[in-house]
C-alpha distance (Angstrom), angle and dihedral (degrees) to the residues before:
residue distance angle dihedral
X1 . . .
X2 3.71 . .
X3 3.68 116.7 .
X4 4.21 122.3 -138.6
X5 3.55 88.6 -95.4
X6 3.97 101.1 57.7
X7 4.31 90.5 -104.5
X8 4.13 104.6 136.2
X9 4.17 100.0 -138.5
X10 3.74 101.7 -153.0
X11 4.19 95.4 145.7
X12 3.56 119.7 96.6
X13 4.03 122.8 -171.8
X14 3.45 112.6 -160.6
X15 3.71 109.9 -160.6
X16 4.22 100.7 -163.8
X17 3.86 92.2 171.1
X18 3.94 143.4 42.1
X19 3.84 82.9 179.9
X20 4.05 121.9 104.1
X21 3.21 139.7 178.7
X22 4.14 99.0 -148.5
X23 3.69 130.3 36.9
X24 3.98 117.4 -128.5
X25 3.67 105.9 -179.3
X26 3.86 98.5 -134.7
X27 3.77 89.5 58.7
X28 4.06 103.2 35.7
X29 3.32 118.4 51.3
X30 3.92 126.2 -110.1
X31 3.76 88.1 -120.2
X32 3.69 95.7 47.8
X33 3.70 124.6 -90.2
X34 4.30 109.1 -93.5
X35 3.88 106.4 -119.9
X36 3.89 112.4 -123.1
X37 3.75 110.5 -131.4
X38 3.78 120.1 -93.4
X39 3.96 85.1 -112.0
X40 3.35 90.0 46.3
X41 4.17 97.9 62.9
X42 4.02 113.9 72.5
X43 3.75 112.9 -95.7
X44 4.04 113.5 -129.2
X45 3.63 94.9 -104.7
X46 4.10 89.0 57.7
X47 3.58 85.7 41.4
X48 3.81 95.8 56.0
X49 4.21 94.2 41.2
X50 3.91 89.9 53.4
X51 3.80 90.5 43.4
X52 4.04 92.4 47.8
X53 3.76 88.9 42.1
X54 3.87 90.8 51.7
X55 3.98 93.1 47.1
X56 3.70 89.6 49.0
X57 3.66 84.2 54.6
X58 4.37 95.6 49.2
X59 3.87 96.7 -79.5
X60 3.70 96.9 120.6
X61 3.78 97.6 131.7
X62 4.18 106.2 84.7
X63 3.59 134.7 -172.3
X64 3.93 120.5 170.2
X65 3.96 128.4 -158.3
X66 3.31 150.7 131.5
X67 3.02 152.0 179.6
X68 3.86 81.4 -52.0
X69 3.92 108.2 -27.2
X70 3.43 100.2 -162.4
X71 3.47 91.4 58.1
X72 4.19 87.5 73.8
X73 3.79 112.1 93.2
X74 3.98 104.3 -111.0
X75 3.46 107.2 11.9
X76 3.84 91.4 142.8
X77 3.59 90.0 63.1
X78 3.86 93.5 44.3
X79 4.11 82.4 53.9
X80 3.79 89.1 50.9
X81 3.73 86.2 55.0
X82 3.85 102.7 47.0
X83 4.00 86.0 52.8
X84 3.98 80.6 62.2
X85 3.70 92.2 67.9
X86 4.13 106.2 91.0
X87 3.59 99.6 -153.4
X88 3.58 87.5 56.3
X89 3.76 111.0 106.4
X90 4.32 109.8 171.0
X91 3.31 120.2 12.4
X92 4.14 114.0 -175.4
X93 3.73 142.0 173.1
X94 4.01 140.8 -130.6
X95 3.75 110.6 -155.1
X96 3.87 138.8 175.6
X97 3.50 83.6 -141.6
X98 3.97 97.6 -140.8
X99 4.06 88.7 114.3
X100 4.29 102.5 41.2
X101 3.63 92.4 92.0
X102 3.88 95.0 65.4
X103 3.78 92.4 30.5
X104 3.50 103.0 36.9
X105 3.57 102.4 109.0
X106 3.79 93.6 33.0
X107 3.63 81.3 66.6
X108 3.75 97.1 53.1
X109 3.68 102.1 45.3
X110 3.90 81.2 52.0
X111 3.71 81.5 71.3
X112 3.87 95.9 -111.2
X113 3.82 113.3 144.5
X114 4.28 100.9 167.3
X115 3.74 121.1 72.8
X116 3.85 129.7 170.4
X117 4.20 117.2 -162.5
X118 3.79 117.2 -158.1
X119 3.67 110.1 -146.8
X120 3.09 123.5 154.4
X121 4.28 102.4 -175.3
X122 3.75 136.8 19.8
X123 3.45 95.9 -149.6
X124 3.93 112.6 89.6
X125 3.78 96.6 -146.7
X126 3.38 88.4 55.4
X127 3.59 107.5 38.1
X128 4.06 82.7 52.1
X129 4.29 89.3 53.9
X130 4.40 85.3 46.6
X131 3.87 95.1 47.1
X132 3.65 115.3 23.6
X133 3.74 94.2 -121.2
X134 3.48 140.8 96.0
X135 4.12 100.8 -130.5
X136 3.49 111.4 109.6
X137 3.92 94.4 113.3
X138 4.34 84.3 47.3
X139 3.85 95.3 52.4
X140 4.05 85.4 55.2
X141 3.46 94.4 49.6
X142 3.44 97.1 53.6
X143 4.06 94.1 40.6
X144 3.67 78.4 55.0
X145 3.35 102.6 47.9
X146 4.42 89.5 38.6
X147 3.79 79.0 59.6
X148 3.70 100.9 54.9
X149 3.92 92.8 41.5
X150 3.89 83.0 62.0
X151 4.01 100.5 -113.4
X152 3.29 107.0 177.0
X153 3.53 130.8 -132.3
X154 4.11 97.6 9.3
X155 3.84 104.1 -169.5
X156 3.98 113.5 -173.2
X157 3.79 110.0 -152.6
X158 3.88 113.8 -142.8
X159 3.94 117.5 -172.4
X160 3.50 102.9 -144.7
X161 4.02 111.4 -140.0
X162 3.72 123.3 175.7
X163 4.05 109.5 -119.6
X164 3.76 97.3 10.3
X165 3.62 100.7 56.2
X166 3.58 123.1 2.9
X167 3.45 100.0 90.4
X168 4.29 88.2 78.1
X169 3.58 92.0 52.8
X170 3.68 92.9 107.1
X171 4.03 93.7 41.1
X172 4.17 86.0 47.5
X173 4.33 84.3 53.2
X174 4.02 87.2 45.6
X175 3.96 91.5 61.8
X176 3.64 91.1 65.1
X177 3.90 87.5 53.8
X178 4.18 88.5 57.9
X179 3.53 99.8 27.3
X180 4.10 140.9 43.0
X181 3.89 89.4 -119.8
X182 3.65 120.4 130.5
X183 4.07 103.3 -137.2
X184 3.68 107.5 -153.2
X185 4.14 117.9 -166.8
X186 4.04 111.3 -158.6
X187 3.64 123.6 -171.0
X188 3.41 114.1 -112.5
X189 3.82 114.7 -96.6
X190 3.97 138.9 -130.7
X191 3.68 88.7 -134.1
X192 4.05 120.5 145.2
X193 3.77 130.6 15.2
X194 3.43 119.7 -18.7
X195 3.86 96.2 -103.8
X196 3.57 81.8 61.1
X197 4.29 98.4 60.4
X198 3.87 107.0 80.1
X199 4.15 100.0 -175.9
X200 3.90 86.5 -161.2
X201 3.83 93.1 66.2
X202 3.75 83.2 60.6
X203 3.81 120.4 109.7
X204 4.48 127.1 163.8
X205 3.51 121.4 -118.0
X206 3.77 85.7 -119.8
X207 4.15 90.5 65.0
X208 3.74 90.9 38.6
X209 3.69 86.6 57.3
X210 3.79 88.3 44.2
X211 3.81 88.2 64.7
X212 3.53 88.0 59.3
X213 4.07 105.9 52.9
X214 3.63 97.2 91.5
X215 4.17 88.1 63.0
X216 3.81 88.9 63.4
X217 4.01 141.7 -90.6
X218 3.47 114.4 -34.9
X219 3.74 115.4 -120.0
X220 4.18 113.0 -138.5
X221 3.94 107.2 -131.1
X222 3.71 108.8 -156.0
X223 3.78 112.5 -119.2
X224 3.80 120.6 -106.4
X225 3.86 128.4 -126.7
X226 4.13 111.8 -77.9
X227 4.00 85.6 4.1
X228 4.08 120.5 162.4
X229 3.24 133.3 -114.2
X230 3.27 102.2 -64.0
X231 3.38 141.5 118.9
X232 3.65 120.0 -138.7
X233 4.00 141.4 -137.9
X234 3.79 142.3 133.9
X235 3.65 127.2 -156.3
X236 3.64 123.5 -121.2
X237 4.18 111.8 -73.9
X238 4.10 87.6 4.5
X239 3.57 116.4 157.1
X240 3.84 87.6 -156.9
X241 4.32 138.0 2.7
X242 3.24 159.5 -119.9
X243 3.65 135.0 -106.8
X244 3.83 137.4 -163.3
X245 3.97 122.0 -151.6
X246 3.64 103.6 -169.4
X247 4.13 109.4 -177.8
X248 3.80 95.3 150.9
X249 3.80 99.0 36.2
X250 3.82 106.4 25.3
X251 3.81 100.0 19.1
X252 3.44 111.4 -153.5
X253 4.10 104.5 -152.8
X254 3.63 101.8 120.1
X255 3.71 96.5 62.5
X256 3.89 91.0 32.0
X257 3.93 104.4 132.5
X258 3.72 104.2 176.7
X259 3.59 155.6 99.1
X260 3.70 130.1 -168.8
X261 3.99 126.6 -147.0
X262 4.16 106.9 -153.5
X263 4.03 110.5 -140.9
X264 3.39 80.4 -103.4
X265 3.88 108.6 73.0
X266 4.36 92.5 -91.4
X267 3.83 125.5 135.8
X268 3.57 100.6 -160.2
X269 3.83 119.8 -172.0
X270 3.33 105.8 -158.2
X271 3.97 129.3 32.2
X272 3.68 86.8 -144.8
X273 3.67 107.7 49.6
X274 3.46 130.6 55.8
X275 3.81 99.4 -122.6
X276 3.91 116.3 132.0
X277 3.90 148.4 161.4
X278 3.50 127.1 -147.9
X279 4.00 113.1 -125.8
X280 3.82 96.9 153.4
X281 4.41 92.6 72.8
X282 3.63 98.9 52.8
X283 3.78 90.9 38.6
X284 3.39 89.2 50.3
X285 4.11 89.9 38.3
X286 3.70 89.6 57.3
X287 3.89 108.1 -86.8
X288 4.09 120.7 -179.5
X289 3.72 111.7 -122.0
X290 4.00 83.2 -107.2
X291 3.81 96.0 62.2
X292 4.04 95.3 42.6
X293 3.56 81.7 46.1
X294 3.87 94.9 57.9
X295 3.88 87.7 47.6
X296 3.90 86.6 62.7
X297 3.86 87.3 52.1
X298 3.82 92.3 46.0
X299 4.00 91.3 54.2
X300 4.00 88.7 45.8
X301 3.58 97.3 46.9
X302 3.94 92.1 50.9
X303 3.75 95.7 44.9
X304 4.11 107.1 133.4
X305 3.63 121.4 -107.0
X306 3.61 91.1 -123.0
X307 3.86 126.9 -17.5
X308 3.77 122.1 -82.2
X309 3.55 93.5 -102.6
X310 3.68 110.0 129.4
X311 4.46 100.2 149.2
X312 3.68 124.2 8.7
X313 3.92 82.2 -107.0
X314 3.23 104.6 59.3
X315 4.21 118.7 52.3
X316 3.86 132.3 136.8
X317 3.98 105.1 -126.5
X318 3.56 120.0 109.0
X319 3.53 96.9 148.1
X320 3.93 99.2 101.6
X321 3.82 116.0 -129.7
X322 3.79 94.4 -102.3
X323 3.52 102.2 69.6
X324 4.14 90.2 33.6
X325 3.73 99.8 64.8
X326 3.97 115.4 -116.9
């Protein structure tokens, strides 16, 4: 599963949801985000041929989300069954968080060990006025109680947004001092419509980390084998660290090794392009493994060198975040 530009694609993100139970306004749209049908999102048993069709084929790195995937009745047992599949090697989750403390430990005796929070602000208020919901205190609890179950890297995933957020950049950096969490800062994306990309939200990496001098030197973490984006550091004495995804200022395409699988039967290349195949009609039209399996090659082979991103004004994603998968 080597790409025309020499990148091995062994990541799969399996979006199994459009559905969410908050409403951040960089991933839903202003106008509302249009529900796919019921029969329109990918039943489990689809979901778990394509994904043990793609890890025959090299995808053995997994990651499922959404929209919000533990909104999705049974998701612990569609876990349980993705662990089934032997070429399978790490299988993680992205998470709002609102639902972990009730399904915490369904999660964990599904056999998942990764989880990734997004959360954007530690301040309830505020994470209420940036989400639409109330859940602040819930998302703690079950980060909290994730912790104590012994899940294993937790990564929280803060959006950075200039004016909204960046004033808790140095408070998001001081968790990792208390706690074994692995903060992650991402740029903020021109992802959606274009009423949805606000250029003065938009900070660099290099200011983020800017904010963060007065906490001490930054220690460089070397990056592991078939690692994300990210880049990696610890400060001094931290029992976790920080990471920087940088797609505007820093792009990442020439180590990108994914593909992403929209609730709605899509392999999509790129995040940031609106380029996709359609598995889910000849799955659901009968395909052999072999011909579904060609599809996967199909969307590999045609992956962009880099995405189409040549100014912060000018992009080619208008499918909003929800109905991507994160």
């Amino acid at each position: 599963m080597t790409d025309g530009f020499g990148r091995n694609i062994n990541y799969l993100r399996l979006s199994i949801t459009d559905r969410c139970n908050l409403r951040c306004f960089y991933c839903t749209p202003v106008q509302g985000l249009v529900k796919l049908a019921h029969d329109e999102i990918l039943r489990y048993e689809e979901l778990l041929r394509l994904a043990r069709l793609g890890a025959r084929l090299g995808l053995s790195k997994l990651r499922v989300t959404g929209g919000e995937p533990l909104v999705r009745r049974g998701v612990a047992g569609f876990l349980q069954g993705l662990q089934g599949i032997p070429e399978v090697e790490e299988i993680c989750l992205t998470t709002n968080g609102v639902r972990l403390p009730e399904l915490a430990e369904a999660l964990w005796a599904a056999g998942l060990r990764r989880l990734n929070v997004s959360l954007d602000s530690l301040q309830p208020q505020r994470y209420h006025q940036l989400t639409g919901g109330d859940f602040f205190f819930q998302v703690w609890e079950g980060l909290q109680l994730a912790e104590a179950l012994g899940f294993a890297p937790i990564k929280i995933n803060c959006v950075v947004m200039r004016g909204l957020n960046d004033d808790e950049l140095s408070a998001f950096a001081r968790l990792s001092l208390e706690y074994p969490y692995h903060i992650r800062f991402i740029e903020y994306m021109p992802i959606g419509t274009q009423g949805q990309w606000h250029r003065r939200y938009y900070l660099s990496t290099e200011i983020i980390q800017a904010y963060l001098k007065p906490l001490g030197k930054l220690e460089e973490i070397p990056p592991e084998a078939a690692a994300g984006p990210a880049r990696r550091y610890r400060l001094p004495g931290a029992k976790g660290e920080l990471g920087f995804i940088s797609p505007i200022s820093q792009h990442f395409c020439p180590t990108c090794n994914r593909l992403r699988l929209t609730a709605d039967g899509r392999l999509r290349p790129c995040l940031l392009s609106d380029q996709e195949f359609d598995i889910k009609t000849p799955l659901r039209l009968g395909a052999s493994d072999a011909m579904l399996e060609e599809i996967f090659r199909t969307a590999i082979r045609r992956k962009p060198q880099r995405y189409p991103l040549g100014a912060l004004e000018s992009y080619d994603c208008h499918r909003p975040m929800a109905s991507i998968g994160g």
